[in-house]
C-alpha positions as CSV (number, residue, x, y, z in Angstrom):
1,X,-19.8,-284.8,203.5
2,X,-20.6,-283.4,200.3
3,X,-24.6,-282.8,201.1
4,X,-23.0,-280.8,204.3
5,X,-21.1,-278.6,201.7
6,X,-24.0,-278.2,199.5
7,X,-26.4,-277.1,202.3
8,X,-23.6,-274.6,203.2
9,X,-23.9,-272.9,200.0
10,X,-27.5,-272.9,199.9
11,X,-27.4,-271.3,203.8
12,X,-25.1,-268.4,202.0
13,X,-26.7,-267.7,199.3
14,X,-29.7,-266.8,201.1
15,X,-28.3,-265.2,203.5
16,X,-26.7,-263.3,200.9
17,X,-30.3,-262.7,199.3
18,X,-31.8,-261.5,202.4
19,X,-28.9,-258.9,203.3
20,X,-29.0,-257.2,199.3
21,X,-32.8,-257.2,199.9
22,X,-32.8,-255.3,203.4
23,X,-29.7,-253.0,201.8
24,X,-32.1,-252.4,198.9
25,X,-35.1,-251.7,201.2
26,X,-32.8,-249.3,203.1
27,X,-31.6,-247.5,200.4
28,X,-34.3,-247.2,198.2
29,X,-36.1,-245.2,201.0
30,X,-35.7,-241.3,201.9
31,X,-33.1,-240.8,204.3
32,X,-32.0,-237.9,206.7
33,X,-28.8,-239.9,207.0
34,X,-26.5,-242.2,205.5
35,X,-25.3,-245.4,206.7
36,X,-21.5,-245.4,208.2
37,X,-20.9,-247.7,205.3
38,X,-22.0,-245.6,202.4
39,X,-20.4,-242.6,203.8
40,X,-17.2,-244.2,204.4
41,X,-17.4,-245.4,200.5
42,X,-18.1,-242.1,199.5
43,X,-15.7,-240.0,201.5
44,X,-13.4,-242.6,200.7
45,X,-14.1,-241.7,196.5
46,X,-14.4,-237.7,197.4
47,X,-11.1,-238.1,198.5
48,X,-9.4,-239.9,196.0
49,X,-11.1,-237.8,193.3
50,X,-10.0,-234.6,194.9
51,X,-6.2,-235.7,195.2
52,X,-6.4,-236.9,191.6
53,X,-7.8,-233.9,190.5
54,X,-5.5,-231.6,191.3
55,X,-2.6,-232.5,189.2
56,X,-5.0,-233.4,186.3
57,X,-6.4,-230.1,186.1
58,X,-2.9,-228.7,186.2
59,X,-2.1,-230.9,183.2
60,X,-4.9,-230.0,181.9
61,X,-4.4,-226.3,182.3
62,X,-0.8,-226.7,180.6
63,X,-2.1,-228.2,177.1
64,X,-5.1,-225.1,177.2
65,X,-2.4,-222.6,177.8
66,X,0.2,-224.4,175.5
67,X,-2.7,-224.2,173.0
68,X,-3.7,-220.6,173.8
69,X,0.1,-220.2,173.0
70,X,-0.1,-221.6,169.6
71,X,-3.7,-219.9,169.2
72,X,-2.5,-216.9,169.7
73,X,1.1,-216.9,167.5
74,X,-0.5,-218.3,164.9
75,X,-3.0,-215.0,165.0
76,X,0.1,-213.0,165.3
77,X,1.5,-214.9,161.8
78,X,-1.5,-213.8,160.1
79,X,-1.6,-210.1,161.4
80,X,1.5,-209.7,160.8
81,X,1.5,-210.9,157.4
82,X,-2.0,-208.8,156.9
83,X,0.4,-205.5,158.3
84,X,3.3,-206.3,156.2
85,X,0.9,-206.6,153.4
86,X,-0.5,-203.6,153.9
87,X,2.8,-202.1,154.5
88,X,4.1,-202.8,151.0
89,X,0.2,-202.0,149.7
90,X,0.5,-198.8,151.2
91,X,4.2,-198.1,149.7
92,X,2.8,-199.1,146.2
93,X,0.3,-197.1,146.7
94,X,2.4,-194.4,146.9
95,X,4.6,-195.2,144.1
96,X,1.3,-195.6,141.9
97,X,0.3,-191.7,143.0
98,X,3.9,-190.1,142.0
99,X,4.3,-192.2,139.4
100,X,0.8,-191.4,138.0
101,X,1.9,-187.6,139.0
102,X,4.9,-187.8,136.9
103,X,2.8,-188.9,134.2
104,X,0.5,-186.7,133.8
105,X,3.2,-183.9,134.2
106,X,4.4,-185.6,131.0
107,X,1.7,-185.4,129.4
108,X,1.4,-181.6,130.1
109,X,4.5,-181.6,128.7
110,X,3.7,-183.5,125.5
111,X,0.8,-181.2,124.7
112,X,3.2,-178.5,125.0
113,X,5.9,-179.8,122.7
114,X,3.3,-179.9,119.6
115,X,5.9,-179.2,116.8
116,X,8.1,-182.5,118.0
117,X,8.0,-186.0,117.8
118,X,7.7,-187.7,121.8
119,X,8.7,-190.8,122.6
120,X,8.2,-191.8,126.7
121,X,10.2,-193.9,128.4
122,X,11.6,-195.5,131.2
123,X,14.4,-195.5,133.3
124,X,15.7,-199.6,133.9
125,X,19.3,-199.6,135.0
126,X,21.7,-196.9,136.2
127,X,25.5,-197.6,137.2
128,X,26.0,-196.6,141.0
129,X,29.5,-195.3,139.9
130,X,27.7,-193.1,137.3
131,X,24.7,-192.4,139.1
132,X,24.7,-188.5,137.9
133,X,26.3,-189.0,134.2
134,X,24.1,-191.8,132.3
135,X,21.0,-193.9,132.9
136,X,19.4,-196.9,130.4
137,X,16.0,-196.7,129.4
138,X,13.5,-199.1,128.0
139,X,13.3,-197.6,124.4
140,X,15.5,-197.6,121.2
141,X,16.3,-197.9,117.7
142,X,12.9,-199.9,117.2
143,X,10.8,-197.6,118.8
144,X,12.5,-194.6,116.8
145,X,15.1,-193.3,118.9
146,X,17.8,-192.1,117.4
147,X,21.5,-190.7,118.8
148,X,21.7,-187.0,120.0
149,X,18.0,-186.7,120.7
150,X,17.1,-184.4,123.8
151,X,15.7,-185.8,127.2
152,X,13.8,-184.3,129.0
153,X,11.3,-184.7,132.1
154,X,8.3,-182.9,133.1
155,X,10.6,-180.5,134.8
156,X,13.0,-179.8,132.1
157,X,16.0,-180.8,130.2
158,X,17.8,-183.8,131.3
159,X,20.7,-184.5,129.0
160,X,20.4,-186.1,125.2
161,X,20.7,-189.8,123.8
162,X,24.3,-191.0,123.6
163,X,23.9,-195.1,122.4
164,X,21.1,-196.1,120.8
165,X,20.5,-200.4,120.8
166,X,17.5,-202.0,119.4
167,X,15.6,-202.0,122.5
168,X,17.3,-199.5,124.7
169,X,19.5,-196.3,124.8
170,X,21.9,-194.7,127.2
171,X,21.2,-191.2,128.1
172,X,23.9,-189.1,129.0
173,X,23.1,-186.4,131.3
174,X,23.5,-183.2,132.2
175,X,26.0,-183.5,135.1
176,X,28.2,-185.5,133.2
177,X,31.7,-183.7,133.1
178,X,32.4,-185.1,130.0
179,X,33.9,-181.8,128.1
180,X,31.8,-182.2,124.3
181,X,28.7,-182.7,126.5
182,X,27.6,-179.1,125.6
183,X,24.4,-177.0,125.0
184,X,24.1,-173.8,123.4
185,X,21.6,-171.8,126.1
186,X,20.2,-168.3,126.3
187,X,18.1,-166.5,129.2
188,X,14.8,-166.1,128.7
189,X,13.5,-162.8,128.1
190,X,16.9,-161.8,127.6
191,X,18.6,-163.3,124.1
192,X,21.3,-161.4,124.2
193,X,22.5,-163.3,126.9
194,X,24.0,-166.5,124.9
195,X,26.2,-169.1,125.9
196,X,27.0,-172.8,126.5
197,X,26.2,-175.5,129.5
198,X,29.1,-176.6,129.3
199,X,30.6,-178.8,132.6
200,X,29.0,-179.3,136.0
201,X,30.3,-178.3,139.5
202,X,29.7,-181.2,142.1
203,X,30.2,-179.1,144.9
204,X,27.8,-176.3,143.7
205,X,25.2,-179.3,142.2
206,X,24.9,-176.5,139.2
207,X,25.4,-176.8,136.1
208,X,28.5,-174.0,134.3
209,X,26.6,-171.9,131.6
210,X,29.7,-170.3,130.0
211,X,31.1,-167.8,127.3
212,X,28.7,-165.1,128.4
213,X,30.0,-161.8,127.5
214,X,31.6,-160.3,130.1
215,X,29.7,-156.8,129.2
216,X,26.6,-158.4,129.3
217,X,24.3,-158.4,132.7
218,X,23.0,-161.1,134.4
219,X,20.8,-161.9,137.2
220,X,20.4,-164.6,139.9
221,X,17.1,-166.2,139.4
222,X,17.1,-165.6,135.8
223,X,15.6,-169.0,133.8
224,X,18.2,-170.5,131.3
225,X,16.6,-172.6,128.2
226,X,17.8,-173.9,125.0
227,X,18.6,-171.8,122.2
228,X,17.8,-174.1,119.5
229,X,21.0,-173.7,117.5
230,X,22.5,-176.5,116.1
231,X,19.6,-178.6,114.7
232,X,19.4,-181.2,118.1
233,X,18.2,-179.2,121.4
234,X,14.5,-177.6,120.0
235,X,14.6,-174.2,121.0
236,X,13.0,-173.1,124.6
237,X,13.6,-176.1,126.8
238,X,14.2,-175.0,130.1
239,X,17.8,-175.9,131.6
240,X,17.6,-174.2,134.9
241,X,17.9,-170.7,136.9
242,X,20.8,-168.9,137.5
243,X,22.1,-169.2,141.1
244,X,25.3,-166.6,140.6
245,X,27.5,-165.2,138.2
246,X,31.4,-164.3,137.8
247,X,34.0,-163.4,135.3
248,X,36.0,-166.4,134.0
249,X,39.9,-167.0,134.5
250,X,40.6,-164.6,132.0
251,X,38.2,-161.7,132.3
252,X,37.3,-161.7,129.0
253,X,33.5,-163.9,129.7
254,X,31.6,-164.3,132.5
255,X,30.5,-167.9,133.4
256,X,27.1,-168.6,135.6
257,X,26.2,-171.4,137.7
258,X,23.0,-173.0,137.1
259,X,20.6,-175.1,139.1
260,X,18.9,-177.5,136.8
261,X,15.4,-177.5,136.7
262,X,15.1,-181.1,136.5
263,X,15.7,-183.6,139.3
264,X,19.3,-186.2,138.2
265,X,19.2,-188.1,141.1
266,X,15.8,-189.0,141.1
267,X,14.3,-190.2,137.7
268,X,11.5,-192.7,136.6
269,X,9.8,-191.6,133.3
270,X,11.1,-189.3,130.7
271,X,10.5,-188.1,127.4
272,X,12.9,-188.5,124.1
273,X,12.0,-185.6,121.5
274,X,13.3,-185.8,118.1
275,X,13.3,-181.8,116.5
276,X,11.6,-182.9,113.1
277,X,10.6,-179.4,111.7
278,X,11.9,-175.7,112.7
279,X,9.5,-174.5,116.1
280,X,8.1,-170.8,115.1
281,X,10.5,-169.4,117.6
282,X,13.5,-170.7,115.8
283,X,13.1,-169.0,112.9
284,X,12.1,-165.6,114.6
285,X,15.5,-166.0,116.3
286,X,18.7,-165.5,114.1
287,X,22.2,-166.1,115.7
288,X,25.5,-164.3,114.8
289,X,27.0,-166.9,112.3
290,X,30.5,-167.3,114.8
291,X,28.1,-168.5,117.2
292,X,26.0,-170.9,115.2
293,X,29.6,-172.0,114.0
294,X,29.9,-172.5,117.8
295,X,26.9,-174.2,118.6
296,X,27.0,-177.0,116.0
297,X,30.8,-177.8,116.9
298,X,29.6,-177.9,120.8
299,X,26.3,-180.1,120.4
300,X,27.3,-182.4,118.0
301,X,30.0,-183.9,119.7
């Protein structure tokens, strides 16, 4: 029995031999044709491949786009941060130019204030309930600055140093109704015309150039300045230009409205001047002595 079973497997296994030879010999030859056997295997493959394919590449096509997706927002991230920086470039930019503008205006100015001390500044705090009557800049009692001293921009007069600290000073301006913030002021080209800044109307944005004697003609567009009485304004600081003009309450003086020269709302850098010697024009000018009387009661308050 058992040398049946062994001559059994040694009847397969040739047979076995003999059938991958003749399957080699067949296929290792050129062929027009396959065999019903290989193209039932690979028909059999095709197919499965095709039907797995399809969903795969599907898949596959979601993770590319869902990629894509995060390709593409992170781009946005970084173009939009490049715009926004670029933005606020651009906007600094700007600031840089009228800032550099408003320095060079001062500057102008400076060369043309040669008989006063100058001491530049900058604005760094201003109270949004008194936006138009006081504003804090960067420079005090250390750098020189001292209480009553005029302000001015490159456009004009401002308003004059009312608290002086070590490192800063309040400036009130102009447009503040406070009553004893008054400036003895003249028309250029026409001295005769004399009177104070004294108040300013809102409503009007001008500033109330008062006590002008009601004999005395005035014109609209006619430039204000300082007169230089008193010993704190230096004499010839522009104020504004006259806008109209109309008798007082009484009739006895006239009072004009003013548009300042100078911009309140809108101030960066200014200029504190301290009047250390007598200007030229000063002493070629010579006030009645009731006015000067005036003056020095109205400017140093």
């Amino acid at each position: 029995m058992p040398q049946f079973f062994l001559n059994k497997r040694l009847i397969t296994l040739l047979v076995s031999i003999i059938l991958l030879v003749v399957l080699i010999g067949l296929t290792i030859n050129e062929r027009d044709r396959l065999t019903w056997p290989e193209q039932f295997l690979k028909d059999s493959i095709g197919w499965f491949q095709s039907t797995l394919h399809r969903p795969t590449q599907a898949i596959s096509n979601v993770f590319e786009n869902i990629s894509e997706i995060k390709d593409v927002y992170e781009e946005n991230k970084l173009l939009k941060s490049r715009l926004d920086e670029y933005v606020a470039l651009s906007v600094k930019v700007d600031d840089l130019e009228d800032e550099n503008d408003q320095l060079r205006d001062l500057l102008d100015k400076k060369e043309a204030l040669q008989d006063f001390t100058s001491i530049q500044a900058t604005v760094i705090s201003r109270n949004p309930d008194q936006w138009t009557d006081r504003i804090i800049v960067n420079k005090g009692a250390q750098d020189g600055v001292k209480k009553n001293m005029a302000v001015i921009t490159a456009k004009g007069l401002i308003g004059k140093v009312q608290y002086v600290s070590q490192f800063t000073s309040t400036i009130q301006l102009l447009s503040d109704l406070d009553r004893t913030n008054r400036i003895s002021a003249i028309v250029k080209g026409n001295e005769n015309v004399f009177g104070l800044i004294e108040g300013y109307d809102p409503k009007k944005e001008a500033l109330l150039f008062k006590r002008i004697p009601f004999d005395l003609e005035i014109k609209e567009g006619e430039t204000v300045i300082t007169s230089g009485l008193g010993g704190i304004f230096p004499r010839g600081l522009v104020i504004g230009t006259v806008t109209e003009a109309e008798p007082d309450e009484y009739g006895l003086t006239k009072t004009a409205y003013v548009k300042p020269a100078a911009e309140f709302y809108n101030i960066d850098h200014l200029m504190i001047i301290n009047r250390e010697v007598i200007s030229k024009l000063d002493e070629e000018y010579e006030a009645p002595a009731e006015d000067v009387t005036d003056e020095e009661e109205g400017e140093s308050s």
